[in-house]
TIMI-671361 format. One record per residue (C-alpha): residue in three letters; residue number from 1; x, y, z. Coordinates in nm, 2 decimals, decimal comma. Example, Ala and Ser with C-alpha at 12.3 -4.5 7.8 and 13.67 -1.06 7.14 Angstrom:
2
ala  1  1,23  -0,45  0,78
ser  2  1,37  -0,11  0,71
***
This chain:
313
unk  1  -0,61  -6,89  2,98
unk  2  -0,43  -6,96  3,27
unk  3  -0,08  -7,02  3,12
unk  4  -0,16  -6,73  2,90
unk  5  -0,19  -6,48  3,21
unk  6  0,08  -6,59  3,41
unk  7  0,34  -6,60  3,11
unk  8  0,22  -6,24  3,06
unk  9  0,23  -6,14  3,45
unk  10  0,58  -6,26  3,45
unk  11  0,68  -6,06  3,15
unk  12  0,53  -5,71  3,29
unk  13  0,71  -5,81  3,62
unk  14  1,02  -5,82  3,38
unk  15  0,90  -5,54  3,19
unk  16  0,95  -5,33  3,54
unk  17  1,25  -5,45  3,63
unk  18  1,38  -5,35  3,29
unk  19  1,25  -4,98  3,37
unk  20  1,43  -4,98  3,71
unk  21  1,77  -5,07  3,53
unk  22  1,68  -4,80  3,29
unk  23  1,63  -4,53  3,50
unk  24  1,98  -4,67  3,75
unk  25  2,16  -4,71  3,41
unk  26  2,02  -4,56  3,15
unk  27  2,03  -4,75  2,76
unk  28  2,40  -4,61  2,56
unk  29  2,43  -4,66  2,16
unk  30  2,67  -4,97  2,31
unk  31  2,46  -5,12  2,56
unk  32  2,18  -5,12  2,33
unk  33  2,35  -5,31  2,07
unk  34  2,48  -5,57  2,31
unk  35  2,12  -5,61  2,43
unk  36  2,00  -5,70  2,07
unk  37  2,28  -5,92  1,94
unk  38  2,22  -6,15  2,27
unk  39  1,89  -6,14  2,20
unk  40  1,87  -6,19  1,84
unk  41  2,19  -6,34  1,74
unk  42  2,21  -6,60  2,05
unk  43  1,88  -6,61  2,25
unk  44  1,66  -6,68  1,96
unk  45  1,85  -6,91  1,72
unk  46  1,89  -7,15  2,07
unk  47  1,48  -7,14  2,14
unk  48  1,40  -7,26  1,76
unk  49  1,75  -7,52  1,75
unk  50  1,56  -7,60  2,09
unk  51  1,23  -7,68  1,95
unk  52  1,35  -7,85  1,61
unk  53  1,57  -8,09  1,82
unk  54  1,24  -8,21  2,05
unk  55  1,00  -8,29  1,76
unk  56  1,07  -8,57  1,50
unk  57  1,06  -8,38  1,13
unk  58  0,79  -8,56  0,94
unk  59  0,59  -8,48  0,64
unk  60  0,25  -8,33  0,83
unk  61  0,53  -8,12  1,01
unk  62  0,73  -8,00  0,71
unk  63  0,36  -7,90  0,55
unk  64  0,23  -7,73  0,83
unk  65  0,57  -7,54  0,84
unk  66  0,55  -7,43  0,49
unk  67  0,15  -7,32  0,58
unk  68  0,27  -7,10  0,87
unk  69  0,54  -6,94  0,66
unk  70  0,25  -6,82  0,36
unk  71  0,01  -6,77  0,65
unk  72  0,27  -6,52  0,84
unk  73  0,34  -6,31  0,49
unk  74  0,00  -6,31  0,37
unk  75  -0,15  -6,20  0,71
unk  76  0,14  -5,92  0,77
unk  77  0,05  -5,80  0,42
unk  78  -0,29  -5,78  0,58
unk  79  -0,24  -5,58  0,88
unk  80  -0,01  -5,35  0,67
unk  81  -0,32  -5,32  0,47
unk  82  -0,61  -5,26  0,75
unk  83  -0,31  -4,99  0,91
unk  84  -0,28  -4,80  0,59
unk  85  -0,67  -4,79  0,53
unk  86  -0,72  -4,67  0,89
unk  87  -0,43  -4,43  0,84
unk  88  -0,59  -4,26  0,50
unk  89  -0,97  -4,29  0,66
unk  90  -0,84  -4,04  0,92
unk  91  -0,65  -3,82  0,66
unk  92  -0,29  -3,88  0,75
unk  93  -0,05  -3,74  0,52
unk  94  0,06  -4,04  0,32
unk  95  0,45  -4,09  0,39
unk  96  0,31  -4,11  0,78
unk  97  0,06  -4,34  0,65
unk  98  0,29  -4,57  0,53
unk  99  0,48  -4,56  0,84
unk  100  0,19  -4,61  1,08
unk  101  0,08  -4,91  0,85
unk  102  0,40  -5,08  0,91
unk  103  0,33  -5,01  1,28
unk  104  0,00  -5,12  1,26
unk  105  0,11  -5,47  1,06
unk  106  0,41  -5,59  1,21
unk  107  0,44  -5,73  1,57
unk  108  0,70  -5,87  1,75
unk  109  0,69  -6,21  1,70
unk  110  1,04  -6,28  1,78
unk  111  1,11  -6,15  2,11
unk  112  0,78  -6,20  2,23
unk  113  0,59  -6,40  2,02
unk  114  0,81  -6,70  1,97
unk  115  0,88  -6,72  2,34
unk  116  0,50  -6,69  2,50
unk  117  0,43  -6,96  2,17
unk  118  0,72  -7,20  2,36
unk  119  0,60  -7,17  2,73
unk  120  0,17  -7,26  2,59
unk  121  0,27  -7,51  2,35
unk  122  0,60  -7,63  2,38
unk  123  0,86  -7,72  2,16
unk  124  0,61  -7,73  1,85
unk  125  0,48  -7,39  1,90
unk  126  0,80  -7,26  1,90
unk  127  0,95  -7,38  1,58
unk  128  0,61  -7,25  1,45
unk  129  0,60  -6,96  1,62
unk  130  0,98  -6,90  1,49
unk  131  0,86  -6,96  1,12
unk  132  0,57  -6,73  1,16
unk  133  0,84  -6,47  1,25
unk  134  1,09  -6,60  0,95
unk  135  0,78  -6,48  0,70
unk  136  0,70  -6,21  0,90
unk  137  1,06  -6,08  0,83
unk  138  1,02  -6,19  0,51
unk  139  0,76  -5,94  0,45
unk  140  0,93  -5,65  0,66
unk  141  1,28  -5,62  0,40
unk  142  1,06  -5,65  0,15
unk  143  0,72  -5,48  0,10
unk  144  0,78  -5,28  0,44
unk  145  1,14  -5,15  0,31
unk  146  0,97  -5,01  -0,03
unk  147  0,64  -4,86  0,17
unk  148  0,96  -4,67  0,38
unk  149  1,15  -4,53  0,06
unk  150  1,01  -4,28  -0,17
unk  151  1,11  -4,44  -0,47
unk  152  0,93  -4,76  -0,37
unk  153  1,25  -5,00  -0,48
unk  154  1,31  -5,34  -0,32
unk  155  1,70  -5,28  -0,26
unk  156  1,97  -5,55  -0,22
unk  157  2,02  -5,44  0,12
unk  158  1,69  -5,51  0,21
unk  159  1,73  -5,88  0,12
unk  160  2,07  -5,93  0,28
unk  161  1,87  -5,83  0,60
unk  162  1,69  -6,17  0,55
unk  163  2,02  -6,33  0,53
unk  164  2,11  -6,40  0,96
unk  165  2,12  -6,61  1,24
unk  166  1,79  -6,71  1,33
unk  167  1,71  -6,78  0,94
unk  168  2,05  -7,01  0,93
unk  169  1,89  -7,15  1,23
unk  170  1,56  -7,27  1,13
unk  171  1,71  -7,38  0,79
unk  172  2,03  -7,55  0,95
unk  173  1,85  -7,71  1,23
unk  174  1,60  -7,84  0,99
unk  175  1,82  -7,96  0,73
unk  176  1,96  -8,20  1,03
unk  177  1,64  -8,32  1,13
unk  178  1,50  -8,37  0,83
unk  179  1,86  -8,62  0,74
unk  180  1,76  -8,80  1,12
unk  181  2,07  -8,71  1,27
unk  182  2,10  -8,67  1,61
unk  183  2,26  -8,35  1,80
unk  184  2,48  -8,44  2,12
unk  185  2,36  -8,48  2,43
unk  186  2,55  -8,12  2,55
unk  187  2,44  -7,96  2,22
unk  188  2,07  -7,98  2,30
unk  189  2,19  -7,88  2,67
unk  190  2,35  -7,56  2,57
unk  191  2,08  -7,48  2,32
unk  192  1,80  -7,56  2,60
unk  193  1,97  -7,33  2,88
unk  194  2,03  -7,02  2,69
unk  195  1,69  -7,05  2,54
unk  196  1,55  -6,94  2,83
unk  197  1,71  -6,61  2,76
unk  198  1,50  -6,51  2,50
unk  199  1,21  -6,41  2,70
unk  200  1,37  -6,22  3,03
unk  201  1,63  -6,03  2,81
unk  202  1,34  -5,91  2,52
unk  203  1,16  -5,80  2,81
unk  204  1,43  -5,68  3,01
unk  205  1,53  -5,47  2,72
unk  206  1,21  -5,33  2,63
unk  207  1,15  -5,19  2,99
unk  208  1,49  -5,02  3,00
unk  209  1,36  -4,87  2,69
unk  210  1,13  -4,69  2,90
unk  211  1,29  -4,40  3,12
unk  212  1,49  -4,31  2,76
unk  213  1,12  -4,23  2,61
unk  214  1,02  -4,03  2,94
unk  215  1,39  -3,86  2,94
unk  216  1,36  -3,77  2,60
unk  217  0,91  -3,63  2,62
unk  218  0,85  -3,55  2,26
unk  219  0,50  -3,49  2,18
unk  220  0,35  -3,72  2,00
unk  221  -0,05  -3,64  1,84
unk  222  -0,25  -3,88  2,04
unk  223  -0,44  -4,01  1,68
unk  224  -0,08  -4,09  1,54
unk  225  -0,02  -4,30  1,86
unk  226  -0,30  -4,43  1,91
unk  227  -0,40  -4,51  1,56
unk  228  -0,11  -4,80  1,47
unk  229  -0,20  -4,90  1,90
unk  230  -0,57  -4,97  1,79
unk  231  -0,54  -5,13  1,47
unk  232  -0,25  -5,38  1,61
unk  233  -0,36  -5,50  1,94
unk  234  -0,72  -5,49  1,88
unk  235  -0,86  -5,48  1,49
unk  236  -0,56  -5,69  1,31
unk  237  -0,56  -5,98  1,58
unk  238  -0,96  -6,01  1,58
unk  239  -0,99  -5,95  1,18
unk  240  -0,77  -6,27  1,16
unk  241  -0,98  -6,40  1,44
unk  242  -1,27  -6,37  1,21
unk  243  -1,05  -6,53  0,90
unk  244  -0,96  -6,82  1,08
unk  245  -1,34  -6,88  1,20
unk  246  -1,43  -6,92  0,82
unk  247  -1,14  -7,09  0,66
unk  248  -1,04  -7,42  0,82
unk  249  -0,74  -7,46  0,89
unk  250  -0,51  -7,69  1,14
unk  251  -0,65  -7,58  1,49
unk  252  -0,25  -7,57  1,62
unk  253  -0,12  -7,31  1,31
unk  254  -0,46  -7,11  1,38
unk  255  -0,35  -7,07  1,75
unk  256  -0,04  -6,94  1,70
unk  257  -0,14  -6,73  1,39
unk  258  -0,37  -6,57  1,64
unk  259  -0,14  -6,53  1,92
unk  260  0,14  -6,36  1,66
unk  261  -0,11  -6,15  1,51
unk  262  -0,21  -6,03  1,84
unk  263  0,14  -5,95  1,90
unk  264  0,22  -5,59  1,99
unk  265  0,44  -5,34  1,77
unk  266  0,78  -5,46  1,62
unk  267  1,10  -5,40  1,87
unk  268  1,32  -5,32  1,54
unk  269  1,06  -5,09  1,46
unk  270  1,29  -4,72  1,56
unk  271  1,57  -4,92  1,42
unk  272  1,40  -4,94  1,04
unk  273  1,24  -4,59  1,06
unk  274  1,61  -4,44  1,15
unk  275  1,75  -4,68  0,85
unk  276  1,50  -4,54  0,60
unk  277  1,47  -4,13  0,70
unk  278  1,17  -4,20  0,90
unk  279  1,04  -4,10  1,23
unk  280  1,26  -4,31  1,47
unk  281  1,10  -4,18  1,81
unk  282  0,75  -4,25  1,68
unk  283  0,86  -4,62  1,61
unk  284  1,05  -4,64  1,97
unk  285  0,72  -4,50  2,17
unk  286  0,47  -4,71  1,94
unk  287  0,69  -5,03  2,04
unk  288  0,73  -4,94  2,42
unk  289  0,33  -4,83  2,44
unk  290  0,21  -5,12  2,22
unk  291  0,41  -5,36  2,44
unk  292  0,28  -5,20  2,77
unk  293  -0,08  -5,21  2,68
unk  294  -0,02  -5,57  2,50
unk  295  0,02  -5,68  2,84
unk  296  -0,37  -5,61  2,90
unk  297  -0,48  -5,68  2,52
unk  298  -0,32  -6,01  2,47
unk  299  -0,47  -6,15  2,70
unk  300  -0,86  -6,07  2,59
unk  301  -0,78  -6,12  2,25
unk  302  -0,65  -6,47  2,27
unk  303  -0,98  -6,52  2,52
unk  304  -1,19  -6,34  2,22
unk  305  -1,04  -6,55  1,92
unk  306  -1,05  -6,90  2,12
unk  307  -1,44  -6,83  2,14
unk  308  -1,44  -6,74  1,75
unk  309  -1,22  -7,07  1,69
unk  310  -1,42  -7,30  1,90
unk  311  -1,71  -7,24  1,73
unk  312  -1,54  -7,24  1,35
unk  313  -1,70  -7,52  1,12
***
């Protein structure tokens, strides 16, 4: 548990520094977009080329990666599932339903996810942690897209979505492994240094996402915020918990499956609902809340599941 709570003290410390650039320089339409395309388009792709280049691509690894991916869309499906349940057993209206499920379902596995994976189990858990994500997204353009639309279509948009860097990444990276050829020495350099963005940057960006929210002081019902809170940081993670215990699996894909699961809100989350006619400052506070009281959760959860896993057949 150690790594586990200083990798998360280091990201609320981040998380505050964020919110003090904020609230000096509050977030523009610009700035905001900058902050993701580093993030996504640059920090990530380097932290999976980064892990695929320090692990030699063999079968057991190529299996296992194929696992994650069906474990990651099956388990998403899941907590889409347990959120929408939760959301009808307390009488929500159904198109809000179908929004909190995708709240309650999806975490962020890329931005913070994939890095925490990296720093407790090094370059391995990152390349898994980064497929996790790939199904995760997976399942977002395509069952969470038609649970957003009315007409409950899966659109060509939505797939084209699945079409970017990070997926050209993972493929491309191991598509070079997999023939046994070697990257240059500076390649791996440049992929290892800006792969340490991906964690200070996510972070950074989430706290400056903060004084926008307490600017902007819309009401939210507390059972509509805390509802998709609940079933994400606390029910979804220790219902896989409880999977895992009875189906055996590898003990390294059922570590990170719990620590993704356990993963707060989706970041992209106000950035789907305003796609889609939804409620894009519900998805904003969910993400910034989830991701401020993750900080607490993750923590005990990942203590919680370790005991359940430990004492799996």
């Amino acid at each position: 548990m150690a790594p586990v709570l200083s990798s998360i003290l280091v990201m609320g410390v981040i998380v505050g520094i964020g919110a003090i650039i904020g609230k000096k320089l509050p977030l523009t339409a610009d700035s905001r977009k900058l902050m993701i395309m580093l993030i996504v388009n640059v920090a990530m792709p380097c932290i999976i080329l980064d892990g695929i280049f320090q692990l030699p691509i063999d079968r057991t690894l190529l299996t296992q990666i194929f696992v994650i991916f069906a474990i990651a869309v099956l388990f998403t499906c899941m907590g889409i599932l347990l959120g929408w349940i939760g959301a009808k057993a307390c009488k929500v209206p159904d198109k809000e339903a179908r929004q909190l499920a995708i709240l309650a379902g999806c975490g962020n596995t890329g931005f913070i996810g994939l890095p925490l994976c990296a720093a407790l189990f090094g370059a391995k858990g990152a390349l898994l942690a980064a497929v996790f994500d790939a199904g995760l997204d997976f399942t977002i353009w395509t069952v969470g897209v038609m649970l957003l639309q009315e007409k409950r279509k899966l659109t060509l948009g939505g797939l084209k979505e699945l079409v970017n860097i990070p997926m050209f990444a993972i493929a491309g990276g191991l598509f070079v492994a997999v023939l046994g050829l070697e990257p240059p020495d500076i390649v791996k350099q440049l992929t290892g240094s800006l792969a340490k963005l991906a964690s200070p940057l996510a972070m950074m960006y989430i706290g400056m996402l903060i004084p926008v929210l307490l600017h902007n002081k819309k009401r939210v019902p507390l059972p509509m915020l805390g509802l998709p809170l609940a079933m994400k940081l606390i029910v979804f993670p220790l219902v896989t918990a409880g999977l895992l215990f009875f189906f055996s699996i590898d003990q390294e894909l059922a570590h990170v499956t719990l620590i993704q699961t356990a993963m707060p809100t989706i970041a992209m989350a106000s950035i789907l609902f305003a796609r889609y006619a939804a409620d894009e400052e519900m998805g904003a506070m969910t993400t910034v809340f989830s991701t401020l009281l993750g900080l607490l959760t993750i923590p005990a959860v990942i203590a919680m599941g370790n005991l359940i896993l430990q004492h799996s057949p």
